[in-house]
KEKE-3310 file (N, C-alpha, C; in steps of 0.2 Angstrom, whole numbers, plus 5000, padded with zeros to 4 digits):
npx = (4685:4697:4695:4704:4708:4698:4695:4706:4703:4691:4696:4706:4695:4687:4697:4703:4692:4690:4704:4703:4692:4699:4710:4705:4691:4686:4679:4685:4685:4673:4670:4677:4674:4665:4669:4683:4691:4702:4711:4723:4724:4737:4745:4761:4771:4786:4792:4788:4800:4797:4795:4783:4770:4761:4746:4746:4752:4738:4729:4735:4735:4718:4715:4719:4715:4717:4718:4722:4735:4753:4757:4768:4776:4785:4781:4770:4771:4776:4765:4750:4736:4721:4729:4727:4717:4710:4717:4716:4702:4700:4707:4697:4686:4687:4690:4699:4711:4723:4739:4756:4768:4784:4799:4810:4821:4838:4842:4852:4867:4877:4877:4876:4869:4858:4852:4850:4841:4832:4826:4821:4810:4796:4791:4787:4780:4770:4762:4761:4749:4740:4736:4732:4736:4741:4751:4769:4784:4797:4814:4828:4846:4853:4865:4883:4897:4907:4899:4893:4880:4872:4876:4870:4858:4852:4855:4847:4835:4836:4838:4826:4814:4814:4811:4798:4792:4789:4783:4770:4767:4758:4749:4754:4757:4772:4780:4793:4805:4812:4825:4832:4836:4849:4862:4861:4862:4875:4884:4892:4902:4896:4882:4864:4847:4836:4825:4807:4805:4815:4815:4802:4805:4815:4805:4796:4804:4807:4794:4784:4772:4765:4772:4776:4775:4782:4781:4788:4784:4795:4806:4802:4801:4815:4818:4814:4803:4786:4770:4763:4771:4765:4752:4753:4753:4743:4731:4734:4748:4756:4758:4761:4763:4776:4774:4780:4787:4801:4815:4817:4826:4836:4849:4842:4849:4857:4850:4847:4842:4840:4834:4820:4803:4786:4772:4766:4772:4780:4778:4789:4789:4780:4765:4750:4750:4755:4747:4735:4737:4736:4726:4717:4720:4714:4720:4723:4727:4737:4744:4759:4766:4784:4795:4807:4813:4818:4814:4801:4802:4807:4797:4782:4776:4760:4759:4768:4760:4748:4754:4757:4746:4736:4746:4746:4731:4731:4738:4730:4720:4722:4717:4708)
npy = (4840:4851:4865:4874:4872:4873:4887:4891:4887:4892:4906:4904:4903:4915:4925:4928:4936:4947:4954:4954:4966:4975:4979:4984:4988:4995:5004:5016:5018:5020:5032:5045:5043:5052:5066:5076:5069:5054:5046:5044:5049:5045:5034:5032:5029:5025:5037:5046:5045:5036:5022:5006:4995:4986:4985:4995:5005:5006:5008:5023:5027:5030:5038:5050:5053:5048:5040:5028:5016:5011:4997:4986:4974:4966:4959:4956:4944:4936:4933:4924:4915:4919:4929:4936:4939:4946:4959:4961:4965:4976:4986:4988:4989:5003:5010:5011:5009:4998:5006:5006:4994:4990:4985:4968:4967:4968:4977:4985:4980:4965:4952:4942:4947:4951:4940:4933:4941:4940:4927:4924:4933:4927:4923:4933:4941:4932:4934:4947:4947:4938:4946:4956:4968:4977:4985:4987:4997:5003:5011:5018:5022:5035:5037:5028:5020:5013:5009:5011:5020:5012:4999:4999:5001:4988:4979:4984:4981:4969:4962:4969:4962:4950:4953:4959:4949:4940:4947:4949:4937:4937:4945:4959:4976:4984:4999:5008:5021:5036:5046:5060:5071:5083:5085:5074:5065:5069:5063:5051:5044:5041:5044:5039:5035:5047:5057:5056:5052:5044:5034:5028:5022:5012:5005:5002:4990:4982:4975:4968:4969:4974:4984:5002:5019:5026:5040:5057:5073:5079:5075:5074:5088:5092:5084:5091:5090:5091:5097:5093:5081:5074:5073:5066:5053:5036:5031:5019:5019:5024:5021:5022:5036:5050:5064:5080:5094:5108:5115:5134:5149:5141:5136:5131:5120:5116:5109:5098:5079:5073:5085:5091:5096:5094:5092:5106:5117:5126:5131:5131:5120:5116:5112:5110:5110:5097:5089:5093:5088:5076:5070:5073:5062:5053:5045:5034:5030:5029:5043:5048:5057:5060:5067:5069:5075:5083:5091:5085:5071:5074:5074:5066:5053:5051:5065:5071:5063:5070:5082:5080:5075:5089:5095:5087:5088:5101:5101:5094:5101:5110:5104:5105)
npz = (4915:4923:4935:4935:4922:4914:4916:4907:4896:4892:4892:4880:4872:4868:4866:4855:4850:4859:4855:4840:4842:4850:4841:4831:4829:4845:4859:4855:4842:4839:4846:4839:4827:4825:4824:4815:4812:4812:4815:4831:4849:4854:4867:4872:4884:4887:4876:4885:4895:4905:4912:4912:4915:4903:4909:4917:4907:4900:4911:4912:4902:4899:4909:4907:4895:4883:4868:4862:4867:4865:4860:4871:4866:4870:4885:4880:4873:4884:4890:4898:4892:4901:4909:4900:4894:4903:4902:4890:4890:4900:4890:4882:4890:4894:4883:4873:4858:4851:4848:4842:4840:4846:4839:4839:4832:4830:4816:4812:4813:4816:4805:4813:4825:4820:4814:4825:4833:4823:4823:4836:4833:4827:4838:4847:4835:4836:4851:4848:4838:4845:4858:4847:4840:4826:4823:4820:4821:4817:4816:4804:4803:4798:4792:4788:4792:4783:4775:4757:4749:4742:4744:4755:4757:4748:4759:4770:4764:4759:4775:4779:4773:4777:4791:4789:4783:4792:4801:4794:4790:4804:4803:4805:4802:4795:4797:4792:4800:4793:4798:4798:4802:4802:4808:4815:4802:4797:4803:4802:4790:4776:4769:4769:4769:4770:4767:4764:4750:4748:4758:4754:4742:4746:4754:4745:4737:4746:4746:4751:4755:4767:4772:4778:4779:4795:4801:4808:4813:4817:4807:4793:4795:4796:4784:4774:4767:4763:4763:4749:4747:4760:4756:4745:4750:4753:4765:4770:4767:4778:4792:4807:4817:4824:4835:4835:4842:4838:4847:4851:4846:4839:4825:4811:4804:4815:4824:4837:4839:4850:4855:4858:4859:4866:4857:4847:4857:4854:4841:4830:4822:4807:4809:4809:4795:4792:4801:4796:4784:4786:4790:4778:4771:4776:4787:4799:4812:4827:4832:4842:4855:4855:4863:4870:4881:4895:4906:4905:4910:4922:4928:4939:4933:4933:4931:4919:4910:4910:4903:4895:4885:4886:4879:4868:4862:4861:4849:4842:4840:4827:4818:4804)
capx = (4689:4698:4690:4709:4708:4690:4695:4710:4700:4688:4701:4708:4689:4685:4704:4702:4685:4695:4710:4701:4688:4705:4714:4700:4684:4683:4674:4689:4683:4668:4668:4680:4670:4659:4676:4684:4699:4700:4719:4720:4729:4739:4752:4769:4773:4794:4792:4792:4803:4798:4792:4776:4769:4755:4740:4748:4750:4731:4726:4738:4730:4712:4716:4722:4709:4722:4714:4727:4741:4755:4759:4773:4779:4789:4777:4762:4774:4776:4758:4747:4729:4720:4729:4728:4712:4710:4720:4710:4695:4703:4709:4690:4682:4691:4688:4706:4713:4732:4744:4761:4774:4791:4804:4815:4825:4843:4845:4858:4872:4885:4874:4876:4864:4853:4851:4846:4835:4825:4826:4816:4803:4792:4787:4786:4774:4763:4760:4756:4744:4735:4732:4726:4741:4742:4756:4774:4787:4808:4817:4832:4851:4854:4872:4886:4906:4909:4891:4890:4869:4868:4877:4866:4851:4852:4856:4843:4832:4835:4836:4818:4810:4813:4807:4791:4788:4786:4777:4765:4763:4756:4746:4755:4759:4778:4783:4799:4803:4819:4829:4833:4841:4854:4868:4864:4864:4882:4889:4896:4906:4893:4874:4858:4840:4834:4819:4800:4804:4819:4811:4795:4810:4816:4798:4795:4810:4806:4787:4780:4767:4763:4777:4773:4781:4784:4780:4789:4784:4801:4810:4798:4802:4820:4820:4813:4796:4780:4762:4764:4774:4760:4745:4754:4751:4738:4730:4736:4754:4757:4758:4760:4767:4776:4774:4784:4791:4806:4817:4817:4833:4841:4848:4838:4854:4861:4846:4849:4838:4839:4832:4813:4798:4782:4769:4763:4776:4784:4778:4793:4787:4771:4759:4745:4750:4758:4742:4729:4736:4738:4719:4714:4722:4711:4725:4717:4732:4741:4749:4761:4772:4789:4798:4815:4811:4822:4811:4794:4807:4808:4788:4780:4769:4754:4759:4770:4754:4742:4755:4759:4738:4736:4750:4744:4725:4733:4738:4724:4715:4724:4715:4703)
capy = (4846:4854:4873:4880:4870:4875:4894:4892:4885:4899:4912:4905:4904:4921:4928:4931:4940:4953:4956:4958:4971:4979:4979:4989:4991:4996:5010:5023:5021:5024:5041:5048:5044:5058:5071:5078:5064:5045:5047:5042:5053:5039:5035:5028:5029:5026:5043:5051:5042:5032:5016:5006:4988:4986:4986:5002:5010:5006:5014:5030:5032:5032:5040:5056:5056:5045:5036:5021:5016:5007:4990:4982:4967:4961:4959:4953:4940:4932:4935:4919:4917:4922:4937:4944:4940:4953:4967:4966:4967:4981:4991:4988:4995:5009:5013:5011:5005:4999:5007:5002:4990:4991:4977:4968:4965:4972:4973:4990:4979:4963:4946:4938:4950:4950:4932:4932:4944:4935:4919:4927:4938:4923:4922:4940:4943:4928:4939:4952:4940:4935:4953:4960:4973:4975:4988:4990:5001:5003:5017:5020:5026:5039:5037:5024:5025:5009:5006:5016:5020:5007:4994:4997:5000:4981:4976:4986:4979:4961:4960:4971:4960:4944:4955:4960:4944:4935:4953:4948:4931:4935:4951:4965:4981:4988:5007:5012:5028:5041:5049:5066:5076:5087:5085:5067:5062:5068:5060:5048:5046:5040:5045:5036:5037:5053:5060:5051:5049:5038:5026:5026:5019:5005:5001:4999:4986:4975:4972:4962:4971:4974:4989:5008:5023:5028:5047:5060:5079:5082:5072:5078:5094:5092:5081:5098:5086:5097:5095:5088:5074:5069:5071:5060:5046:5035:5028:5013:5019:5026:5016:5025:5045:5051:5072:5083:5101:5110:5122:5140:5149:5137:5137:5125:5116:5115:5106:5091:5074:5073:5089:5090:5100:5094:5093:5113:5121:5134:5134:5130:5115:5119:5103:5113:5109:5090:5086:5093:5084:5067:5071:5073:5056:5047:5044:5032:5027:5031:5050:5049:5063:5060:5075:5070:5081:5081:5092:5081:5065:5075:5075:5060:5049:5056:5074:5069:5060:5076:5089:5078:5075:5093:5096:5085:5092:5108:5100:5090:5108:5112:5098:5109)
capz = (4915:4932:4935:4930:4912:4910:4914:4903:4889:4890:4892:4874:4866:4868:4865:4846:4849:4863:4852:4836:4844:4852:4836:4826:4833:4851:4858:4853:4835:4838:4850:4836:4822:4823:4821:4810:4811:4812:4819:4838:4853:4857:4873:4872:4890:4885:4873:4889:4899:4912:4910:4915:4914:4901:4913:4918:4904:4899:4915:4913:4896:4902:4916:4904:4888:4877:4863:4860:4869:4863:4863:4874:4864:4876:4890:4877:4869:4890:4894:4897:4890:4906:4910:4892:4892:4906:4899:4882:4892:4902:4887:4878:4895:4895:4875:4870:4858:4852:4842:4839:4845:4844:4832:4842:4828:4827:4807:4812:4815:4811:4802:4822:4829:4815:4815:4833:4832:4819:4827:4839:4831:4827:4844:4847:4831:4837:4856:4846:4835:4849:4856:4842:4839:4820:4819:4823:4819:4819:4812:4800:4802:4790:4787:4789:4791:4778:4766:4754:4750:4737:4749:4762:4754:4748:4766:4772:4759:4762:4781:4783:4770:4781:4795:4787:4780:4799:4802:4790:4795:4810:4803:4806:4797:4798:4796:4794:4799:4790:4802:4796:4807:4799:4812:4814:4796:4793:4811:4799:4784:4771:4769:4768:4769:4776:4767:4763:4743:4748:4761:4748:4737:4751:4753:4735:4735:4750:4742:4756:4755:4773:4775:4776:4783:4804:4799:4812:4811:4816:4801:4789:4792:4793:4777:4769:4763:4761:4762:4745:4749:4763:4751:4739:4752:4757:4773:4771:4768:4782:4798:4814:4818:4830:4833:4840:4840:4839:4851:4847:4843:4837:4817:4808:4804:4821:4830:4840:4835:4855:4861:4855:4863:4866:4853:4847:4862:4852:4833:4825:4816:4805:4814:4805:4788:4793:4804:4790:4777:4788:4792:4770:4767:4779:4791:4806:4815:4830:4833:4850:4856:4856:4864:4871:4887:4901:4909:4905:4914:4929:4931:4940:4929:4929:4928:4913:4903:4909:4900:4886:4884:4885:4871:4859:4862:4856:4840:4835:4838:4821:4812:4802)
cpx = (4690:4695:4694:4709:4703:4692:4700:4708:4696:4691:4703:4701:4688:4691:4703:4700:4690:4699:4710:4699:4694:4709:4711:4693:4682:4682:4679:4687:4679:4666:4674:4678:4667:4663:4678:4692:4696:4707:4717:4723:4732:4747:4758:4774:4782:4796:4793:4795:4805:4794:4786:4773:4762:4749:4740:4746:4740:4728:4728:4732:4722:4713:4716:4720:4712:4717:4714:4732:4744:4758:4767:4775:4781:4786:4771:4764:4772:4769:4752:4739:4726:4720:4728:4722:4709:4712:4717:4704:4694:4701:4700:4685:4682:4693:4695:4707:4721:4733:4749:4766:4779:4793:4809:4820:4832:4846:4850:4866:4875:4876:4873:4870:4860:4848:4846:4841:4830:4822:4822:4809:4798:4787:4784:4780:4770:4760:4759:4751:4736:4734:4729:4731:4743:4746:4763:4777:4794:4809:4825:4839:4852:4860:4875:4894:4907:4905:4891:4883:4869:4869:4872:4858:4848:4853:4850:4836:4831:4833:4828:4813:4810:4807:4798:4788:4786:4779:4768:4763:4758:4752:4746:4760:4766:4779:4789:4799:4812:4820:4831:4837:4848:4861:4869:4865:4872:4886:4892:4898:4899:4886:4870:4850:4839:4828:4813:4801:4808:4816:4805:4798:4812:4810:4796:4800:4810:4798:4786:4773:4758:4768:4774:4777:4778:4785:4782:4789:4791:4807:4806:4800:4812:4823:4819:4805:4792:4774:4761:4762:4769:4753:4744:4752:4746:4736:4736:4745:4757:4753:4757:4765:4767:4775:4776:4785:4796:4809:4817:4824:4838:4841:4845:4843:4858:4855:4846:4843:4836:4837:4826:4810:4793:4777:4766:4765:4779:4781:4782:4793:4781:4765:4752:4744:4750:4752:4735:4729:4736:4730:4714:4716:4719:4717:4721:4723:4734:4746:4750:4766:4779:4795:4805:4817:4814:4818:4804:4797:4808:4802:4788:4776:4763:4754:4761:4764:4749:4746:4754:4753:4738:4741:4746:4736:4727:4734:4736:4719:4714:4720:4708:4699)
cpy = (4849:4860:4875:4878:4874:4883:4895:4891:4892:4906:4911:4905:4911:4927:4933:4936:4947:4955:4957:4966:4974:4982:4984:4991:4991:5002:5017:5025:5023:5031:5046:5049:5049:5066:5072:5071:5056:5044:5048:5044:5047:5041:5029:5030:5029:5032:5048:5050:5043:5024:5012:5001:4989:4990:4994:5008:5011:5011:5019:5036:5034:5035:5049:5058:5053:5040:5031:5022:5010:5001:4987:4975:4961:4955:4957:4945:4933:4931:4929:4920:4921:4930:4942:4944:4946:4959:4967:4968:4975:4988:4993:4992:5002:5013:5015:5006:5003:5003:5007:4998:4992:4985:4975:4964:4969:4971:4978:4986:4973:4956:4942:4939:4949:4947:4930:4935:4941:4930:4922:4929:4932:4924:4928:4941:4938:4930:4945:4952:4941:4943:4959:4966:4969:4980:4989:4995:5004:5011:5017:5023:5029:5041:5029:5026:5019:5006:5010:5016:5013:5000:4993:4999:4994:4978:4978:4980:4970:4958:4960:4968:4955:4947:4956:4955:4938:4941:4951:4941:4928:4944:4958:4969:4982:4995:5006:5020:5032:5046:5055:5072:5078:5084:5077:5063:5063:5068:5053:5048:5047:5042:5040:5038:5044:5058:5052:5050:5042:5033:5021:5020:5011:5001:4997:4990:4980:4972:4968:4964:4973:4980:4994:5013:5025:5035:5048:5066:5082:5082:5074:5086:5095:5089:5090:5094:5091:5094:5091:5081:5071:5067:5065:5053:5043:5033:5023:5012:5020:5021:5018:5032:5046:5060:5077:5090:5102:5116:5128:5142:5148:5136:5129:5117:5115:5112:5099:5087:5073:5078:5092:5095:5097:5097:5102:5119:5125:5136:5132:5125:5115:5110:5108:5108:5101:5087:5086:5088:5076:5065:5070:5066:5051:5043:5042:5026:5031:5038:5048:5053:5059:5066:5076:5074:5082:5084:5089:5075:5066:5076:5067:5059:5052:5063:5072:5066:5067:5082:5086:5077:5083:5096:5095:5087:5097:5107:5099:5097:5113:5110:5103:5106)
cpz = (4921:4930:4930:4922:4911:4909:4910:4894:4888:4887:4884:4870:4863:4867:4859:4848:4851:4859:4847:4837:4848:4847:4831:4826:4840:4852:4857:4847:4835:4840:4847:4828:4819:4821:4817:4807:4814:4816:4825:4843:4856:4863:4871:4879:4890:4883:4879:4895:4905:4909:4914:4913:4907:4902:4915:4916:4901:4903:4914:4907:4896:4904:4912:4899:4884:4874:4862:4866:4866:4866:4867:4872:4867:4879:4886:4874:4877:4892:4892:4896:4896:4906:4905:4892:4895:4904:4893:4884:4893:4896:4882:4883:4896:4887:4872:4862:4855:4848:4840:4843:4842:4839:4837:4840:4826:4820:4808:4811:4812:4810:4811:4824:4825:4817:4821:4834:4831:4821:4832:4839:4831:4833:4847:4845:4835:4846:4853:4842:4839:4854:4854:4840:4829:4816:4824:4818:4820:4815:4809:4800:4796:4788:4790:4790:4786:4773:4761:4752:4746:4740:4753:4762:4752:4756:4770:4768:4760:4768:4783:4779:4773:4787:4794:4786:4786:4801:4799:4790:4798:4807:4805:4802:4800:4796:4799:4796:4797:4795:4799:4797:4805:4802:4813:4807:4795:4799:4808:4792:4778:4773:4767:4768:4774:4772:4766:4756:4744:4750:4757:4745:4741:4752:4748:4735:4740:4750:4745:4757:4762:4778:4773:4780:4791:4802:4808:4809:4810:4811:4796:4788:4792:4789:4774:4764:4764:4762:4755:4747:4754:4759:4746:4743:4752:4763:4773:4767:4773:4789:4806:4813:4824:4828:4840:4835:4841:4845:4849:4849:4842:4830:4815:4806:4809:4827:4830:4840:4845:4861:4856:4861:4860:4859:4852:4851:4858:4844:4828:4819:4814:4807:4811:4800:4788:4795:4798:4787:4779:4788:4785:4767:4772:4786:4797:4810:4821:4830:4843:4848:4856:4859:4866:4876:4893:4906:4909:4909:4921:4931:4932:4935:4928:4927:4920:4907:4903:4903:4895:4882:4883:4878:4865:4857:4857:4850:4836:4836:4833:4815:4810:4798)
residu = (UNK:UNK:UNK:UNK:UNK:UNK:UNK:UNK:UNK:UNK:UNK:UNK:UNK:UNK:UNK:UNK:UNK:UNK:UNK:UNK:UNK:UNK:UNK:UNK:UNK:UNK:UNK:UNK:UNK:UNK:UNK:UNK:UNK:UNK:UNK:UNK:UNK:UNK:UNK:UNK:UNK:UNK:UNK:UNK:UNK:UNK:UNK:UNK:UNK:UNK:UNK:UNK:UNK:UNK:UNK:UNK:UNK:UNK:UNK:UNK:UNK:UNK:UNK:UNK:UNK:UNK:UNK:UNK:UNK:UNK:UNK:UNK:UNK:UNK:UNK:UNK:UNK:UNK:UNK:UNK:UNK:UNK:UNK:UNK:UNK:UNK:UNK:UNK:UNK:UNK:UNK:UNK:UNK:UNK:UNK:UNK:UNK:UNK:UNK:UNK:UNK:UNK:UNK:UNK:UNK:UNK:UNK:UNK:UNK:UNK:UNK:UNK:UNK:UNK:UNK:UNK:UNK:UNK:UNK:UNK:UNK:UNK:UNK:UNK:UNK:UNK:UNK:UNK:UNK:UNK:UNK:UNK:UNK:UNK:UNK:UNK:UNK:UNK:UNK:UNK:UNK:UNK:UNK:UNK:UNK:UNK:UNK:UNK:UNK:UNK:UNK:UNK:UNK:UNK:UNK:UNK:UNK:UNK:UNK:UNK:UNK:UNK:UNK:UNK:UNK:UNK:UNK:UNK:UNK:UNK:UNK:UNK:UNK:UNK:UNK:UNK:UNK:UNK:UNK:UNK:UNK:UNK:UNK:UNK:UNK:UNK:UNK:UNK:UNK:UNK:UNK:UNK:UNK:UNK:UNK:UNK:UNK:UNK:UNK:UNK:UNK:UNK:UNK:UNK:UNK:UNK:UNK:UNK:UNK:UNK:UNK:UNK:UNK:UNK:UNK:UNK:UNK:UNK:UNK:UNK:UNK:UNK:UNK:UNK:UNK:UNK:UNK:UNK:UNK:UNK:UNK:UNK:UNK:UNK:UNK:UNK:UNK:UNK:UNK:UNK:UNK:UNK:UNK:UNK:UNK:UNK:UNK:UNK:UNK:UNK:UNK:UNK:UNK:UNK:UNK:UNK:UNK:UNK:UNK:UNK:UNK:UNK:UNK:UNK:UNK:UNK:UNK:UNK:UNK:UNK:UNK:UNK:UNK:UNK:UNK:UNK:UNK:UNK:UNK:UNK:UNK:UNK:UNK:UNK:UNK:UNK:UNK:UNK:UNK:UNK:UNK:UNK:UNK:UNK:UNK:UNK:UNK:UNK:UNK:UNK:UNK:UNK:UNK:UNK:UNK:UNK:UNK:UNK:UNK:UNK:UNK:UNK:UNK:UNK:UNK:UNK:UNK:UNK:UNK:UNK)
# end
């Protein structure tokens, strides 16, 4: 056996072990253990738009006191044993670990695109397989101009039960998440999904048994859902959260799904009530900001992770 087989053999021996022990026991679970939460300050370097290789983002999130950072699919899907072996090392050194990847499946649009997509995924999930990534997450238009809801409720329903079903394959969870946003919901003719009972409902119907919700404070509170509605869940419905806040005086009905604030920045969205009850159901996944910032996009790289670190601090400083 030549050096490079030998070190490529190794590289695959010891793969699993790294990608497990990144996937659910690396040292983040443990130095969180002792708190009040199990849920993980996680980075999603995209969220605050700029972009950043993997290796990257691993460093940013260390570098900034982040918990998890999320997975890049893409870039894990192309990544040969070896080098992944390193980056899960990396992310293990550095007491990380993942939290969600994106879908790179378009089920919005005509059977064509779909198709393609799917014919894809396969390879996809099996790069998030092999590093240890066992949750993704897409999200939901909440209207159409030619479906009506029961239409496209079966269309949904069929396409994202394929999707789940390579998802789960290859061991990983899916969260949808319900778009809610007042203004964008009725940006077209017919309506759809836009509170947590409906999705429940989608959920229930594509019974793959590996789907769960993509919770956002923002949609939550502009469905009109409640502390209730999250208590009614459990861990293991719930799959990754995004969290953010609103602008201030702007009518509740008149705020834009693409003009957000920083985790706990004005008050507007009660993250008290939403973070508590995510914290009483055991909730041990991924919380990343989402803020939609123009002025956090005009910060370099590490300023942008230090505010949005400092933010979310402030939230989980809620969790009572």
């Amino acid at each position: 056996m030549n050096p490079m087989n030998r070190r490529t053999f190794l590289a695959n021996a010891t793969l699993a072990t790294l990608a497990s022990a990144a996937g659910l026991s690396s040292p983040a679970t443990a130095a969180i253990a002792g708190t009040a939460r199990k849920m993980t300050l996680d980075l999603v370097v995209g969220n605050l738009g700029f972009g950043a290789r993997q290796a990257e983002a691993i460093a940013l999130a260390h570098r900034h006191g982040f918990e998890s950072v999320g997975a890049q699919g893409d870039e894990l899907e192309r990544m040969a044993a070896e080098p992944l072996h390193a980056l899960l090392g990396d992310l293990r050194t550095n007491g990380l670990r993942w939290g969600a990847a994106g879908v790179p499946v378009e089920f919005r649009r005509d059977d064509a695109t779909f198709a393609k997509g799917l014919e894809r995924l396969p390879k996809f999930a099996a790069g998030l397989q092999r590093a240890g990534v066992q949750r993704a997450s897409t999200w939901i238009m909440p209207c159409h101009d030619t479906l009506t809801y029961l239409q496209n409720f079966k269309l949904h329903a069929t396409r994202l039960r394929q999707v789940a079903q390579v998802l789960r394959d290859h061991g990983v969870r899916l969260g949808l998440e319900y778009v809610a946003t007042q203004t964008l919901r009725t940006a077209k003719r017919l309506p759809f999904i836009h509170t947590m009972i409906e999705m429940r409902e989608l959920i229930a119907e594509i019974a793959t048994g590996n789907v769960g919700l993509a919770l956002d404070s923002w949609h939550w509170w502009q469905a009109g859902d409640t502390e209730a509605d999250l208590l009614a869940l459990t861990n293991e419905e719930v799959v990754s959260v995004d969290l953010n806040d609103a602008p201030r005086g702007i009518p509740f009905n008149q705020q834009q799904d693409g003009h957000r604030e920083l985790p706990a920045a004005t008050g507007v969205i009660d993250l008290a009530t939403f973070l508590n009850a995510l914290n009483r159901i055991g909730y041990d996944g991924p919380i990343r900001a989402e803020p939609f910032s123009q002025a956090l996009k005009s910060l370099g790289r590490d300023q942008a992770c230090a505010v949005t670190a400092e933010a979310m601090r402030k939230a989980f400083a809620l969790i009572r």
